[in-house]
Structures are given as C-alpha cells and as structure tokens.
C-alpha positions in Angstrom: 102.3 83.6 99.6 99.0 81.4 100.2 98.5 83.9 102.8 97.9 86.6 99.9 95.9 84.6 97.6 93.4 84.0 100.7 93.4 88.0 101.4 91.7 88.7 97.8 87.9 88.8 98.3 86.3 85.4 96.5 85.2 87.2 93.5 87.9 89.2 92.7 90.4 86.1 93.2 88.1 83.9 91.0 88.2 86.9 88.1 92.1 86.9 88.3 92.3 83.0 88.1 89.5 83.1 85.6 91.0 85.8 83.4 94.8 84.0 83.6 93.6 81.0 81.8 92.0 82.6 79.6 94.2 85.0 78.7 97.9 83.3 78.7 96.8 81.0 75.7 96.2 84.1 73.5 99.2 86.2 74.5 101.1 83.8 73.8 100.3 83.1 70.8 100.7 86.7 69.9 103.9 86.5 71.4 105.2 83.5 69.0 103.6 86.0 66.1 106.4 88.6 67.0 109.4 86.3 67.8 110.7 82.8 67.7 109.0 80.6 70.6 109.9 77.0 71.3 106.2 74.3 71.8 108.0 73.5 75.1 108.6 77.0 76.3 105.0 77.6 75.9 104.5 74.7 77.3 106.5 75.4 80.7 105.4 78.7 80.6 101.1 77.7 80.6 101.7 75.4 83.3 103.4 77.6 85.5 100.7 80.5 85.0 97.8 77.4 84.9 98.9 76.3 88.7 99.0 80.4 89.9 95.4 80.7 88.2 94.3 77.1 89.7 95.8 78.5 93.4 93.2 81.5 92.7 90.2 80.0 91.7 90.8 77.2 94.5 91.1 79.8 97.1 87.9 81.5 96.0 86.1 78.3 95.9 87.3 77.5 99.8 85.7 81.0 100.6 82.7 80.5 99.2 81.9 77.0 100.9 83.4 78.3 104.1 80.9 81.1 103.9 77.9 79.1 103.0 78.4 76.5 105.3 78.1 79.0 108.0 74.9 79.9 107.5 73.7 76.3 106.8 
C-alpha cells in the first residue's frame, strides 16, 4: 500500500493529504447534523483518516527533498 502512496506525483499526494484534513472535520460534522454520532466515533473515525492524510503529505514531503537533494 506504501507502494501506492509513493506512485502519486508529490503535488497531487500533498493535495489529497491536504484536502483530507481539511475536509473530514466538516463532513463530519454534517454528518452528526443528519444522524446520531457518538464524540468517540468521530473521534476514531478523524484519527484513522488523520494517519492516511499524514502517510500522503509525508510521502510528498520525501519526494520533494529526494528531488532537491539531487540537484544540490
């Protein structure tokens, strides 16, 4: 699965890691608008989709200092 994350290009992997913490806060709150959602379901459920997004934007960050410490 790392394997994948380090096939996206470094910008589009930092967009998706960017957008997911952005996004999962306000979905679901939206989501707790429309139906009954336990504080520690959110909970379990931000963490899981903060560690995917941290993979992303980690993987994007070790492709851009592995590109500029080629050239250096």
């Amino acid at each position: 699965m790392i394997a994948k994350f380090k096939a996206l290009p470094e910008k589009l992997s930092f967009a998706i890691g960017f957008t997911l913490i952005l996004a999962i806060g306000l979905l679901l709150f939206f989501y707790s608008l429309l139906f009954p959602i336990g504080i520690w379901t959110v909970m379990i459920i931000e963490g899981i989709v903060f560690g995917i997004a941290t993979l992303f934007i980690l993987s994007a960050a070790d492709k851009r200092n592995s590109r500029l410490g080629k050239k250096n």
